[in-house]
N, C-alpha and C positions, 0 to 999 in steps of 0.2 A: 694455465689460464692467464690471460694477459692484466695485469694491475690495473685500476680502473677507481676513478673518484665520480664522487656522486654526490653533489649540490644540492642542497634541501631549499625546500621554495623560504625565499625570505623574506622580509618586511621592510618597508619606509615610510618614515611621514615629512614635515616639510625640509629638514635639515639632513636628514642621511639613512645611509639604507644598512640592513642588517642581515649578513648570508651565513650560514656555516653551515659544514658537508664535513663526510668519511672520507682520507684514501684508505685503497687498498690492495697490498703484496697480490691477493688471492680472491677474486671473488667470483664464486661461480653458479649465483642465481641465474638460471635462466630466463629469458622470456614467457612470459603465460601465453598459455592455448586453451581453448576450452575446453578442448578434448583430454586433459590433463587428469589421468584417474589419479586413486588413494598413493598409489605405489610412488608416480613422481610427486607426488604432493609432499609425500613425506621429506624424499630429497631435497626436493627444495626449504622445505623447514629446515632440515639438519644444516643444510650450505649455509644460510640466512644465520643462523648460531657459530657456523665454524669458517664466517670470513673472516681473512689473516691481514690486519688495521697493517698500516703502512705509519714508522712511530717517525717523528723528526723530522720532516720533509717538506723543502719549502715548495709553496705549490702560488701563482699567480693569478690576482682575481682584476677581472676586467668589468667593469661597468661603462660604457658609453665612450670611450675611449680612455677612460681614468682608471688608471691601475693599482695596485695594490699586493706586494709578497706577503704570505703569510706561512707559520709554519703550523704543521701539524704535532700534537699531542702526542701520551705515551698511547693512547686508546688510537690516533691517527684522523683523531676529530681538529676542526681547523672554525675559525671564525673570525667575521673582518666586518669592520664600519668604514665605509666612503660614504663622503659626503656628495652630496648628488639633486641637483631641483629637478623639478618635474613640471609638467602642464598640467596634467589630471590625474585621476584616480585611477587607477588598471595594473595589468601587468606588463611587467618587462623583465625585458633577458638581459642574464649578465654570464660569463664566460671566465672558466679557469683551465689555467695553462701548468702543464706539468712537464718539463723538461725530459726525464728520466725516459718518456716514451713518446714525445713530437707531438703532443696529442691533446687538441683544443674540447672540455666538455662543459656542457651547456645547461642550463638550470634556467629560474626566474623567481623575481621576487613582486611585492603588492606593494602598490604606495595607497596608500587611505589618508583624506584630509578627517578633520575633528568633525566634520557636522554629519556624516553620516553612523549612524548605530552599529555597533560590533555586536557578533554571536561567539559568544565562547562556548562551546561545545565540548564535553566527553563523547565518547565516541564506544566505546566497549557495553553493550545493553542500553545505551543511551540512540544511538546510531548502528549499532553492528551488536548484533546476535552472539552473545561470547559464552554467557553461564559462566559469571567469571567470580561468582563464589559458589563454583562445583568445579571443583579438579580436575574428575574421571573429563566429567563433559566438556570440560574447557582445552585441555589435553588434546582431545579428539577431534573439535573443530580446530584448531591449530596444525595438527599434525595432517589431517587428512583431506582437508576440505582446503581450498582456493579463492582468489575474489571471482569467480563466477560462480561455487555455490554454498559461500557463505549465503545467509540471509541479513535482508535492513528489519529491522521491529516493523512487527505487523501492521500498524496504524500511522505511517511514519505521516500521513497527511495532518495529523493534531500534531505534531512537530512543527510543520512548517504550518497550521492556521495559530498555534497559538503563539507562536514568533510573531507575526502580522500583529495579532489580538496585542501584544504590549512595546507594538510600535507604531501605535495609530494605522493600522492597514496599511503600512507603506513596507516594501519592498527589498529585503538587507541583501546587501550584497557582500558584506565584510563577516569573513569567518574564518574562526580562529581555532583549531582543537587542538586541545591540551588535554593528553590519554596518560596511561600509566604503560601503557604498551612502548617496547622498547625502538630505537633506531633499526634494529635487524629488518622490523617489518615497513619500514618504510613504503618499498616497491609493492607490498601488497597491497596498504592502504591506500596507493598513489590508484593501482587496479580497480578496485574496490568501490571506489569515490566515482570512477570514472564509467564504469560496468552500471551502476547504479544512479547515474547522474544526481547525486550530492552536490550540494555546492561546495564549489572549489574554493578551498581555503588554503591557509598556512598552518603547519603542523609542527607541535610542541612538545614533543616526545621523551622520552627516560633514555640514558648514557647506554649505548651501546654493551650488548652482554656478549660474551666469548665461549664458547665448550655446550655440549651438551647437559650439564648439571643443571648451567643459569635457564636454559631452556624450559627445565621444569617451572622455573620459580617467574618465567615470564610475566609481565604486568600487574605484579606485585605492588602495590599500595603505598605510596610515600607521599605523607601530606606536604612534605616541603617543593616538592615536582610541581605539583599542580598551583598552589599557594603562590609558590616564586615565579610561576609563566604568567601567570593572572596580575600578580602584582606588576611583574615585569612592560606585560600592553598597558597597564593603567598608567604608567609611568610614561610609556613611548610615545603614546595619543595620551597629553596631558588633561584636553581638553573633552576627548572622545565617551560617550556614554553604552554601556554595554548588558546584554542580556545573557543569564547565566543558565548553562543547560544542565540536567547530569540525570543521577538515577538515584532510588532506595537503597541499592544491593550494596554500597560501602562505603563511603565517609564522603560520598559531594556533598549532602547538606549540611553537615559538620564545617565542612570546608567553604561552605559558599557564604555560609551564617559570619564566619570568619570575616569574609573577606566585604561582606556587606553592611559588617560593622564599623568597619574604617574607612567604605570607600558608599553611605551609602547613598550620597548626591550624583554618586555616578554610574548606578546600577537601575537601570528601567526596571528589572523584574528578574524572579529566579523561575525555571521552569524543570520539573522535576518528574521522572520515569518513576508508574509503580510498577515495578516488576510483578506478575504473577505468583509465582512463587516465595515471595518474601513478603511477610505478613507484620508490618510494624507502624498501623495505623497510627498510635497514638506518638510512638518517635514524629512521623510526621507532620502529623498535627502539631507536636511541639514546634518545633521549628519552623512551622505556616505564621504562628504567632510570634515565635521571636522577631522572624524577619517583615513582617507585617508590621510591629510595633514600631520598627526603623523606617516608617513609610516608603519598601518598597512591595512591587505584588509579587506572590506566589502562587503556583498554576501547578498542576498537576496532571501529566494524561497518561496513558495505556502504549 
C-alpha cells in the first residue's frame, strides 16, 4: 500500500492559520461504499488501528504560495503555523508536499473573524449514537457499522433550535468538535458529517492509537483533551464568544462548569444531552445552578 498523509481541516483567524496531519508508511483504509456489510466494516476498523505512522519526516506545507517544512513526530503527527491574511470568513486549501513519493495532498482549513459565535460541540451521544458508557454496545457499533448506518440522536432538530434559541435566532456557521474519539477515525467522521449533512466544522480529536488492544480502550475519557482544545479556540479567537454542547453520559458538564468558570464572559450558553438511559437528574440540576450562578444559560434536550 502506497504511504500516504492526510491533512486534518485547520483553523485561522486574522494573523495565521493552523494545520497538522498523519504520514503514513502503510495505510490501508479504504474508500466507503454503502454497500459495505459487517464483515468489511470490521476490516476497516482493524486497518484504522493498525496504520504504520511514518516517524521523522520532513513533509512541505503550502498555503497560497507561502511554504513551510515541517517534520513529523515519533506517532508521524506533523504541525505548522503560517502566517497568512485573508478577505473573509470560509474555507480554503492548503497543499502538502512529500518528496519520498512526488506526491502533492490536499486538505483545508477555516478562517473565522471574532464577531461571529462559535459551537463547540462533542460529538459521541451528543451528535453520533455511540453508548459510549456500555462497552459491549460501543464495541459493536465501532467494529461493525459505517458512517452510513451509524445513527445522528433522534431529535437532532433541538440541537440545532436550541443553538438558534442562545444566539438570538441567528445562524452559526463556526463549529468546532472536540471528541474523545481518536485520530484513527478521522475518515469516518469526515463520512459521517457528510452522509448526514452536519455542519462542517474543524475536528479536535485524541493522539493517535496503534494495535488492536488501544482499539478496545478507544474514546476513553481525558479531561485534559477536551479542557486544552476548548481553552486552546478561547485563546486563538481572543475576542470570539462560544456555545458549549456535550451530554450526561460523562464528565462534559464537569468540564464545561470548568471552563465557564474562567471564561464566563465568553460563553453564551452551555447546552446539554439527557441520555435515556442515564438517570442523574439531580447531578444535573446541580450544575444548571452552578453555571446559571456565573450568568451564563443552561439548556437541556433529548
Amino acid at each position: 500500500m502506497e504511504s500516504k498523509i492526510i491533512g486534518y481541516r485547520g483553523i485561522a483567524n486574522s494573523e495565521r492559520v493552523i494545520i497538522s496531519g498523519h504520514a503514513f508508511e502503510k495505510h490501508k483504509v479504504r474508500d466507503l461504499h454503502p454497500h459495505h456489510g459487517k464483515r468489511r466494516n470490521l476490516k476497516q476498523t482493524i486497518r484504522r488501528f493498525r496504520a504504520k505512522p511514518l516517524k521523522m519526516t520532513a513533509i512541505d506545507v503550502s498555503i497560497n504560495g507561502t511554504k513551510k517544512r515541517v517534520r513529523t513526530n515519533k506517532k508521524g503527527f506533523f504541525t505548522c503555523e503560517i502566517k497568512q491574511a485573508h478577505d473573509k470568513p470560509g474555507w480554503y486549501k492548503y497543499q502538502l508536499y512529500w518528496k519520498r513519493n512526488d506526491k502533492n495532498f490536499e486538505s483545508e482549513y477555516y478562517f473565522s473573524d471574532d464577531q461571529e459565535t462559535g459551537v463547540i460541540s462533542d460529538i459521541d451521544d451528543t451528535l453520533l449514537v455511540s453508548h459510549s458508557t456500555k462497552l459491549i454496545r460501543k464495541m459493536t457499533l465501532l467494529l461493525f457499522r459505517n458512517a452510513h448506518t451509524r445513527k445522528t440522536i433522534p431529535f437532532l432538530k433541538s440541537w440545532y433550535a436550541h443553538i438558534k434559541d442562545l444566539d438570538d435566532d441567528s445562524k452559526v456557521k463556526d463549529f468546532y468538535y472536540v471528541s474523545n474519539s481518536e485520530w484513527n477515525l478521522y475518515d469516518f467522521l469526515i463520512d459521517f458529517f457528510s452522509i448526514n449533512e452536519l455542519p462542517k466544522g474543524v475536528f479536535f480529536l485524541q493522539n493517535l492509537k496503534k494495535g488492536l488492544r488501544d482499539l478496545v480502550s478507544s474514546g476513553k475519557v481525558h479531561h485534559n483533551h477536551k479542557i486544552k482544545s476548548i481553552e486552546f479556540l478561547l485563546r486563538f479567537y481572543p475576542k470570539k464568544k462560544f456555545i458549549l454542547i456535550g451530554d450526561n453520559g460523562q464528565k462534559d458538564m464537569e468540564i464545561y462548569y470548568q471552563i465557564v468558570s474562567k471564561f464566563h464572559n465568553r460563553i453564551k450558553g452551555v447546552m446539554i444531552r439527557k441520555l435515556p438511559y442515564i438517570k442523574n437528574e439531580k447531578r444535573i440540576q446541580s450544575y444548571r445552578q452552578k453555571i446559571t450562578d456565573l450568568g451564563v444559560s443552561f439548556l437541556t434536550f433529548h
